[in-house]
C-alpha positions as CSV (number, residue, x, y, z in Angstrom):
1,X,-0.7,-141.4,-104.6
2,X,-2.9,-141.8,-108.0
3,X,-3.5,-140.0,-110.9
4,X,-6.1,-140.1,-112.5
5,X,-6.6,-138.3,-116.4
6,X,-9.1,-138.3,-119.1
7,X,-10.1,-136.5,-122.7
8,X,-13.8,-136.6,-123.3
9,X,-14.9,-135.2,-126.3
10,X,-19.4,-134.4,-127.0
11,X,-20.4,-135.6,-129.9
12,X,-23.9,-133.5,-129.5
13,X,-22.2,-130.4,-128.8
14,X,-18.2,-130.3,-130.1
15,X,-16.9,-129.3,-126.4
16,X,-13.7,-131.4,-125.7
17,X,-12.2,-131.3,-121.5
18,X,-9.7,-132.9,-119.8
19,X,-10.9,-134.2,-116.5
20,X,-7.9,-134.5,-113.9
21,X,-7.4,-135.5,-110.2
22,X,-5.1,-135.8,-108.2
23,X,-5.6,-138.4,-105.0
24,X,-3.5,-139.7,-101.9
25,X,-4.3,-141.5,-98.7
26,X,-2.0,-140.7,-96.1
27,X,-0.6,-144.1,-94.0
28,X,-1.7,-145.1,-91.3
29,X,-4.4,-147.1,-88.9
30,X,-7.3,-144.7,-88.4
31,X,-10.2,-143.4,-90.5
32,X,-8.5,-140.4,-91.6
33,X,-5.3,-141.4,-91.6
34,X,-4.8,-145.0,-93.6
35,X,-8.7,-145.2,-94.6
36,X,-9.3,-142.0,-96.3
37,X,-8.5,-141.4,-99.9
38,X,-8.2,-137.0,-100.4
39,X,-8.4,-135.9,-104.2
40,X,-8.9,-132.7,-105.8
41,X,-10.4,-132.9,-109.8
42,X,-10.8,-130.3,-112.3
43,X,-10.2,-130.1,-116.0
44,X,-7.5,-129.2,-116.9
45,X,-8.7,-128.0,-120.6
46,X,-12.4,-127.0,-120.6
47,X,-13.1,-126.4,-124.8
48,X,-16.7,-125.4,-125.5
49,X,-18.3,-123.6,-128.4
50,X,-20.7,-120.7,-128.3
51,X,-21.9,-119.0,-131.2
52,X,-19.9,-120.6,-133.7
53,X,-16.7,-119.5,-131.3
54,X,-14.8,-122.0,-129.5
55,X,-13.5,-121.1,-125.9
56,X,-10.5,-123.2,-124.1
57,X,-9.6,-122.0,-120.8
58,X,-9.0,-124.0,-117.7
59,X,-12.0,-125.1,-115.3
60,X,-14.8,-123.5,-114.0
61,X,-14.4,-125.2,-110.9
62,X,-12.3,-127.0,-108.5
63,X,-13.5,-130.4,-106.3
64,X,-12.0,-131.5,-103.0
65,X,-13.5,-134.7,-102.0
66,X,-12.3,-137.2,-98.9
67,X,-13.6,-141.3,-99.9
68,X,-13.8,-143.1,-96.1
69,X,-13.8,-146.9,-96.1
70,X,-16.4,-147.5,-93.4
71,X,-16.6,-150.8,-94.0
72,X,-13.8,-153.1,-95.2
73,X,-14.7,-157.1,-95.6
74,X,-12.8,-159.6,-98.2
75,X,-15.7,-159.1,-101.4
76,X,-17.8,-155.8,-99.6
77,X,-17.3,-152.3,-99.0
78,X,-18.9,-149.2,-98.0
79,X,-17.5,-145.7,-98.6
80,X,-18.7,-142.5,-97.5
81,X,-17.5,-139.4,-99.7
82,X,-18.0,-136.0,-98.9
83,X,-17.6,-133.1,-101.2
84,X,-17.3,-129.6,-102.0
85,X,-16.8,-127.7,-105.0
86,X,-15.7,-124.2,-105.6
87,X,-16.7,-121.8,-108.5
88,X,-13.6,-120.3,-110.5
89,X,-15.9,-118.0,-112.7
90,X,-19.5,-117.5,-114.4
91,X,-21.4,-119.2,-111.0
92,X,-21.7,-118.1,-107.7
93,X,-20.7,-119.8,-104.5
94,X,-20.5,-123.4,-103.7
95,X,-21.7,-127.0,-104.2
96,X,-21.5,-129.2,-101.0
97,X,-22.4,-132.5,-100.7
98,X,-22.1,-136.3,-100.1
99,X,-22.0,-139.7,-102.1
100,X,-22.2,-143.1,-100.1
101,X,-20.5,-146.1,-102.3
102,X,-21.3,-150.4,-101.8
103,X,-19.2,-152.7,-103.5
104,X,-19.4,-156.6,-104.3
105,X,-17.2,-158.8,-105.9
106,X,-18.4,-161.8,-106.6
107,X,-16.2,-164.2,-108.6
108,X,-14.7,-162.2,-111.6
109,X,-17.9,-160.4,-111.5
110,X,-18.3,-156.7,-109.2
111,X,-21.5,-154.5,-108.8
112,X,-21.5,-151.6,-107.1
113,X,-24.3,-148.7,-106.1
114,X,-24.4,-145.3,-105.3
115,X,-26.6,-142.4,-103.8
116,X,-25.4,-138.8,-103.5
117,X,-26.8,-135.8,-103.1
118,X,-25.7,-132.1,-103.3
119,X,-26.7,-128.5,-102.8
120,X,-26.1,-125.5,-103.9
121,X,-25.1,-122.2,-101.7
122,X,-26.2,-119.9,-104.9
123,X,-28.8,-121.5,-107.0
124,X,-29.0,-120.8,-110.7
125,X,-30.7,-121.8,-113.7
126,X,-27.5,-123.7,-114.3
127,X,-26.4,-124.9,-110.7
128,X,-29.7,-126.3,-108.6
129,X,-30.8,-125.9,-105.1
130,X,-30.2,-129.6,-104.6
131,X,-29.8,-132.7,-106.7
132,X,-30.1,-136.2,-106.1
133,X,-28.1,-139.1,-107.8
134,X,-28.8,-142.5,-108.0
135,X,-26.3,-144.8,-109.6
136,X,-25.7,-148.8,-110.3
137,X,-22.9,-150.5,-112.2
138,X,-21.4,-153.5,-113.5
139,X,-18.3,-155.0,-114.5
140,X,-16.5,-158.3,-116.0
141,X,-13.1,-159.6,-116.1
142,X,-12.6,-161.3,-119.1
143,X,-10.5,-164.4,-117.5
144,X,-8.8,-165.0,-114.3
145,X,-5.1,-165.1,-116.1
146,X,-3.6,-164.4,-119.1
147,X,-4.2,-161.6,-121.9
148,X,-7.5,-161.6,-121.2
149,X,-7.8,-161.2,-117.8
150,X,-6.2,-157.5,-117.9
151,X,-9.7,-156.5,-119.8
152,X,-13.1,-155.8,-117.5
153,X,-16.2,-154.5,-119.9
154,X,-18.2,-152.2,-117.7
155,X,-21.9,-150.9,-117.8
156,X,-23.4,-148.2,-115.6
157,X,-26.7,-146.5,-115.3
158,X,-27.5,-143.0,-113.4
159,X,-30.7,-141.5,-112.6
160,X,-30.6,-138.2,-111.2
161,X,-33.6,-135.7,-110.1
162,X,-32.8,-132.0,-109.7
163,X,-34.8,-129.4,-108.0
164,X,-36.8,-128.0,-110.5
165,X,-36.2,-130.5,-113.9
166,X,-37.4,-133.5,-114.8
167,X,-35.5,-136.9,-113.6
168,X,-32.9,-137.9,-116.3
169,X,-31.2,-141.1,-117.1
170,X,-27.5,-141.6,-118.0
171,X,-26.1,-144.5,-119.5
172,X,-22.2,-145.6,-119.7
173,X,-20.7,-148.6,-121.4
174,X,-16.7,-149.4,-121.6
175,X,-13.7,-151.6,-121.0
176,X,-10.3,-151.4,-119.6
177,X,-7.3,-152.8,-119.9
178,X,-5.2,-153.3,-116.9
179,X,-1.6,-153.0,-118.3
180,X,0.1,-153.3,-115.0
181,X,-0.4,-153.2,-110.8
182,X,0.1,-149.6,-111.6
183,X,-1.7,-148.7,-114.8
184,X,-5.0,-148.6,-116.3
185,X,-6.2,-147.6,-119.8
186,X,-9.8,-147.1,-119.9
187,X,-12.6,-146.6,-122.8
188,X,-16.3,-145.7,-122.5
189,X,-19.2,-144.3,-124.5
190,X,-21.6,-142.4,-122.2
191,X,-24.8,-141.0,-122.9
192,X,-26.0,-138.2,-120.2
193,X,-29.6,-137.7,-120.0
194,X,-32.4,-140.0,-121.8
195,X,-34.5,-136.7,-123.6
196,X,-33.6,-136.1,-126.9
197,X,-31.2,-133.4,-125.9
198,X,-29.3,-136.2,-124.5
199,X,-25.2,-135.2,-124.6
200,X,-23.6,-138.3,-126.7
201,X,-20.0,-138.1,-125.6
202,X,-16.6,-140.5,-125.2
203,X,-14.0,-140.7,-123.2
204,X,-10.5,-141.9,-123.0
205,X,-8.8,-142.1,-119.5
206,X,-5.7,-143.3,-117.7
207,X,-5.2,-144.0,-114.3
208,X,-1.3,-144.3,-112.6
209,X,-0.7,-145.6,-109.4
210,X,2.9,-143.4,-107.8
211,X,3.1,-145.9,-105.1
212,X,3.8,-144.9,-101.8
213,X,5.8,-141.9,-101.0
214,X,9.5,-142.2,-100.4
215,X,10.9,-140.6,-97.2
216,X,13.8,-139.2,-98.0
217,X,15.7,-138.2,-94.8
């Protein structure tokens, strides 16, 4: 079991959330069982302001998402991910869709690439008929052992179309600090979208790693 929890805060617009999820990959030999990783995400604090109001409530949706490994070799993997969020409030029905993951380590060094897309059952000025995401990323660890091999600086880019907008660019930068097997601090700047109504925001997360489940009879 993981957890994984976050505080970003928008510079551009003041609203502060609390991204959250909750993951676990049952045991086992097979591809749903031993090779799939189940999560569910939300925020858990959703803070925005409108009209000089601020409003904190808890998230406007709720994301269930299984990660297969569908190909497992010493430095490479691909993952499939399928997903599905549900609306709490304000927007109607669902998002469905799907993310396939590559992986490389080469060295100290790992680069990884991404393409999802997702649709909309209910489309909306805010929520698209269908969006496509295309995403590449890059990360160092500082040194092999020693202090500075629990630090790995990290850049990533995203470019993502959406049915009826213009193609944007996002753009991430961080580091984390592996304290233990178990945890992970991590810190990133992120810029979403390349216009100038870009969102400048940072965030501050922390992963924790439960272990395996205990049986207890």
């Amino acid at each position: 079991m993981e957890i994984d929890w976050a505080n970003q805060y928008s510079f551009t617009t003041s609203a502060f959330t609390m991204p959250s999820a909750l993951k676990f990959t049952p045991l086992g030999n097979s591809l749903l069982r031993g090779r799939t990783e189940y999560s569910v995400s939300f925020d858990s604090i959703s803070s925005d302001v409108d009209s000089g109001t601020r409003t904190t409530q808890f998230s406007d949706r709720v994301t269930l998402t299984g990660t297969s490994i569908l190909w497992d070799r010493p430095h490479f993997d691909i993952a499939f991910a399928p997903q599905a969020s549900f609306f709490l409030r304000d927007t109607p029905g669902a998002l469905y869709g799907a993310t396939v993951i590559a992986r490389e380590d080469i060295g100290r060094n790992n680069v990884g690439a991404t393409i999802s897309w997702s649709g909309a059952t209910s489309p909306t000025t805010s929520n698209p008929a269908g969006t496509w995401d295309f995403g590449a990323g890059f990360g160092r660890q500082l040194s092999a052992n020693g202090f500075w091999g629990h630090f790995t600086p990290h850049v990533n880019g995203v470019l993502e179309r959406s049915t009826g907008y213009e193609k944007t660019l996002s753009a991430y930068a961080g580091i984390e600090y592996q304290i233990t097997d178990r945890i992970a601090l991590d810190a990133s700047v992120q810029r979403i979208g390349s216009t100038s109504g870009g969102d400048r925001q940072i965030l501050l997360a922390i992963t924790l790693n439960l272990g395996k489940l205990q049986d207890t009879k």
